[in-house]
Wavefront OBJ file of the C-alpha trace (Angstrom):
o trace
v -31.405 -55.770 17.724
v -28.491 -53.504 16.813
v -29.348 -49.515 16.337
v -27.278 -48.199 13.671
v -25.920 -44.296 13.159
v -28.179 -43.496 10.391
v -28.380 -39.692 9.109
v -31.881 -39.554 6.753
v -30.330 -36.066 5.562
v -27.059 -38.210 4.178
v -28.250 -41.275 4.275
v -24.718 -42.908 2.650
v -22.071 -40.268 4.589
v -21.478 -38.302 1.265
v -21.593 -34.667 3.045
v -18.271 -32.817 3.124
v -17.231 -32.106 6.858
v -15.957 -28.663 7.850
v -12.270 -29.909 8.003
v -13.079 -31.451 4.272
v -14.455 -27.941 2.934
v -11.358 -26.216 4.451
v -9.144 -28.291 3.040
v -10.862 -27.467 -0.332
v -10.584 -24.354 0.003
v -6.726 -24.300 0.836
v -6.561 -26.480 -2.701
v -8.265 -24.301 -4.749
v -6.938 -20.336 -3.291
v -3.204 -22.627 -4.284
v -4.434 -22.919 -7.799
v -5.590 -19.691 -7.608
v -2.576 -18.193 -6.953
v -0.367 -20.419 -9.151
v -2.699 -19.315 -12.362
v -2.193 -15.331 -11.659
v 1.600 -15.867 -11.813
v 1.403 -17.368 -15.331
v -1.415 -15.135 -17.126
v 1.133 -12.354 -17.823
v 4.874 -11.367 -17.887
v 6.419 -13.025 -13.993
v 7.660 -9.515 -12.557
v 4.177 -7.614 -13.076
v 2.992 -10.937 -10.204
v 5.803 -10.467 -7.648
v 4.114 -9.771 -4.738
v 5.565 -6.103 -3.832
v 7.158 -4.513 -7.170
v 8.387 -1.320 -4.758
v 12.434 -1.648 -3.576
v 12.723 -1.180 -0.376
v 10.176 -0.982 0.882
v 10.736 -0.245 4.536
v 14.244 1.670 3.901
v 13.697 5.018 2.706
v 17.240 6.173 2.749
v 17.845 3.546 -0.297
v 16.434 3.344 -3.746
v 13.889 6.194 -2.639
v 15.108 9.887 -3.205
v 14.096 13.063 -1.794
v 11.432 15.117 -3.309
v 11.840 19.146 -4.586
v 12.338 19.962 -0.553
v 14.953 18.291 1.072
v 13.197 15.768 3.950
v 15.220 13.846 6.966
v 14.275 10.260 7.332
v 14.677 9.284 10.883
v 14.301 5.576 11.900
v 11.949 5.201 14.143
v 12.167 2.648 17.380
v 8.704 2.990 17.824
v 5.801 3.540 17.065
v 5.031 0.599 14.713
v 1.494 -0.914 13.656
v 2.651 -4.384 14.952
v 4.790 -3.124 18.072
v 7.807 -3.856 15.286
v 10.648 -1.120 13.990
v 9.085 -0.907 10.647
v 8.113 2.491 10.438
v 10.050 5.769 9.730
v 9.728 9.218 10.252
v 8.977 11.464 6.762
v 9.781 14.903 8.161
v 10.829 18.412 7.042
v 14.500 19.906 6.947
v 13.507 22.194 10.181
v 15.631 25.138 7.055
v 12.893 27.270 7.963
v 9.918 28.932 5.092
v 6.682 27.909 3.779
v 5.366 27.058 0.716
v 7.101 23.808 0.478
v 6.616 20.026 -0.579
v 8.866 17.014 1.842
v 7.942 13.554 0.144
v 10.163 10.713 -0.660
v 10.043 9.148 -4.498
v 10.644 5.786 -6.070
v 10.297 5.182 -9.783
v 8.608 2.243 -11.115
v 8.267 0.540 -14.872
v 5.103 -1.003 -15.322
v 3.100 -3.181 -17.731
v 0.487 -1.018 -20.437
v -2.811 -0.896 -19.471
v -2.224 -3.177 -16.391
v -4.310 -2.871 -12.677
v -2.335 -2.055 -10.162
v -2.661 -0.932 -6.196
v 0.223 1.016 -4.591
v -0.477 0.851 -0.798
v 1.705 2.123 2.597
v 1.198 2.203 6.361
v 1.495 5.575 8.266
v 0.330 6.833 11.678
v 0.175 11.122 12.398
v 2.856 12.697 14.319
v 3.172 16.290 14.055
v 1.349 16.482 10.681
v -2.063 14.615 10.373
v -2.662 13.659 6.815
v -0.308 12.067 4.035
v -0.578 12.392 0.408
v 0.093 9.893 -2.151
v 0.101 10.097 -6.158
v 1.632 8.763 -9.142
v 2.951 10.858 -11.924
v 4.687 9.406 -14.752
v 1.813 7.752 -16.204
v 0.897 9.579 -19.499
v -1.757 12.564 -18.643
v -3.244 9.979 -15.757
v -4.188 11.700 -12.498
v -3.790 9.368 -9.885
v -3.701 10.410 -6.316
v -5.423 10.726 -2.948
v -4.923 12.227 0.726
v -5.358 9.829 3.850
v -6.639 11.465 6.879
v -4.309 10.127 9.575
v -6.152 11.408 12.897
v -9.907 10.219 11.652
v -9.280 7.395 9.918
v -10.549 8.504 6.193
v -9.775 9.137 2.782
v -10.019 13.051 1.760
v -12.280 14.502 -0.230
v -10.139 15.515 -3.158
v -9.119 12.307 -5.007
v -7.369 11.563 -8.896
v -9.423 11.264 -11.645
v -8.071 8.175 -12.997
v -8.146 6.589 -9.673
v -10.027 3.152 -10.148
v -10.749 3.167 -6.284
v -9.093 3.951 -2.971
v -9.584 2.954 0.441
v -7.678 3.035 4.202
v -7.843 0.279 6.861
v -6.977 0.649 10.688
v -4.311 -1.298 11.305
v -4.694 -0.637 15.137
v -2.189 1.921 17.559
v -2.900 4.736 15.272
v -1.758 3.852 11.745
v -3.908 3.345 8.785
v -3.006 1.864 5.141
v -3.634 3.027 2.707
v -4.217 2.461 -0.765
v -5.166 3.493 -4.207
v -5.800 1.302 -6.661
v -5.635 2.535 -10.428
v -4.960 1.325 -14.328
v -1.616 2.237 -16.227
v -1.578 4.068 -18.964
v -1.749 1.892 -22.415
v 1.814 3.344 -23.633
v 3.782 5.796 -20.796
v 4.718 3.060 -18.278
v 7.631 4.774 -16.494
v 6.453 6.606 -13.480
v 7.033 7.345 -9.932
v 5.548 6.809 -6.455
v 5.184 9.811 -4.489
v 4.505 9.831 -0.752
v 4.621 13.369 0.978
v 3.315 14.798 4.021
v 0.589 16.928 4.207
v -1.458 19.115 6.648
v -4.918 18.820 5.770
v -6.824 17.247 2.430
v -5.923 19.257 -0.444
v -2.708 20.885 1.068
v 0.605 18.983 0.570
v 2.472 22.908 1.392
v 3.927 22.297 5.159
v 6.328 24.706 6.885
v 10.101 23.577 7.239
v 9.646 23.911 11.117
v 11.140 20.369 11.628
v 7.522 19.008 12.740
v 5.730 18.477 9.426
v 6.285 14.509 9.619
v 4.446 11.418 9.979
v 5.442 7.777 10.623
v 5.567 5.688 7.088
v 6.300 2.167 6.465
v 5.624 -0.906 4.642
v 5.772 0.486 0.723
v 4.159 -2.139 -1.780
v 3.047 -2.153 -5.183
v 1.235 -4.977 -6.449
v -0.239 -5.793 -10.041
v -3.958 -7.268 -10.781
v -5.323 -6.848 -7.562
v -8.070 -4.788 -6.455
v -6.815 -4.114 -2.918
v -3.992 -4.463 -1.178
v -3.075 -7.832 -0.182
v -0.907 -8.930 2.777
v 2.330 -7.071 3.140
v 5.927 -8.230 2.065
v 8.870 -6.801 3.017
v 11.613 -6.052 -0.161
v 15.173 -4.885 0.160
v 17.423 -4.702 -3.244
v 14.727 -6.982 -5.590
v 11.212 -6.961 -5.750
v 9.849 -9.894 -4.523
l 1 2 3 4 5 6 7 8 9 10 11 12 13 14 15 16 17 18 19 20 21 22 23 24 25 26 27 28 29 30 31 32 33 34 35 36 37 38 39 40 41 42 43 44 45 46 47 48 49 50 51 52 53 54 55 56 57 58 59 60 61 62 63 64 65 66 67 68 69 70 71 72 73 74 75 76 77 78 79 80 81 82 83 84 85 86 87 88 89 90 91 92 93 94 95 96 97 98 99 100 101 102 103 104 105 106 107 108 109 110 111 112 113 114 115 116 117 118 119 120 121 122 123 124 125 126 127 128 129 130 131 132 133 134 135 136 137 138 139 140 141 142 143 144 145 146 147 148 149 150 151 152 153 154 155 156 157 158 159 160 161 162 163 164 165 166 167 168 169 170 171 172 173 174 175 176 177 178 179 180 181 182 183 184 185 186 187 188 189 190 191 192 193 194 195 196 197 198 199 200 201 202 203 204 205 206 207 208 209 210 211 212 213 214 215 216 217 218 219 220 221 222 223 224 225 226 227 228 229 230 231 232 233
């Protein structure tokens, strides 16, 4: 008498396995991904729409106070070179703004989420907005010491969030529609002492490590990072 395998809760061996499921899933996030890059115009899908996006001495330009980027070594999120140092002139005064801009063209009435690493240094918050965008108010400060988003946030901001990335930096991210006819704007990152208050003094230690830029379209939070140089990618 012979004993067979028999399963009475799959009787005929029709149950996926594990490696079976996984493999359906690979199949199916594939054509996921290969339907978002056909439902609109191919540059709103690139993956990062931001230029440079780890060079801030290219492409991005200097906000109303001039700010020194310094390449940084180290620190970096991933114990790489990728971040840089956003800090003040050291021309002395108060009363002042040291960000770094890039300006985008976007699709009407699109979804976007504009995201960037940064870790505290002598300043412990940064602030980011977008202006550009018809009478939108998009914006939001990042608490760089606790780990939160401030309290004083856009109006048109869909959402916003900011993840530890581990060895003190955070992304963060805001996620917000374009307006349905202005769609030149600009990215603004600046440094910023405390939520609310973007004014540092040009002592020469107002900064904060930044990095890792990215702008993506019809997402609803920031996806894995890619790295651009001279074309969006």
């Amino acid at each position: 008498m012979s004993i067979i395998d028999w399963d009475s809760n799959d009787p005929f061996g029709l149950q996926e396995t594990e490696e079976e499921r996984r493999h359906q899933r690979m199949v199916q996030e594939a054509i996921r991904r290969k339907r978002r890059k056909f439902v609109s115009p191919a540059e709103a899908h690139k993956d990062n729409l931001l230029l440079q996006s780890e060079d801030f001495t290219a492409i991005w330009t200097e906000g109303a106070t001039a700010a020194t980027m310094v390449a940084a070594a180290s620190p970096s999120y991933d114990g790489g070179s990728r971040a840089s140092i956003l800090v003040d002139n050291g021309a002395t005064g108060t009363g002042n703004t040291v960000s770094v801009i890039q300006t985008v063209t976007v699709l009407a009435s699109t979804v976007y989420c504009i995201s960037f690493r940064a870790k505290k240094k002598g300043a412990n918050f940064a602030f980011l907005n977008v202006t550009g965008l018809g009478a939108k108010a998009i914006s939001a400060y990042f608490d760089l010491d606790t780990g939160a988003v401030g309290a004083t946030l856009g109006a048109n901001n869909t959402t916003q969030g900011i993840i530890d990335e581990g060895d003190g930096f955070y992304r963060g991210y805001v996620v917000f529609t374009s307006d349905a006819s202005d769609t030149s704007g600009a990215i603004n990152l600046h440094v910023a002492d405390a939520n609310n208050d973007h004014v540092v003094t040009l002592d020469g230690a107002s900064d904060i490590y930044i990095g890792d830029t990215q702008l993506e379209a019809d997402v609803i939070l920031p996806t894995r990072y890619t790295k651009t140089t001279s074309v969006a990618v």
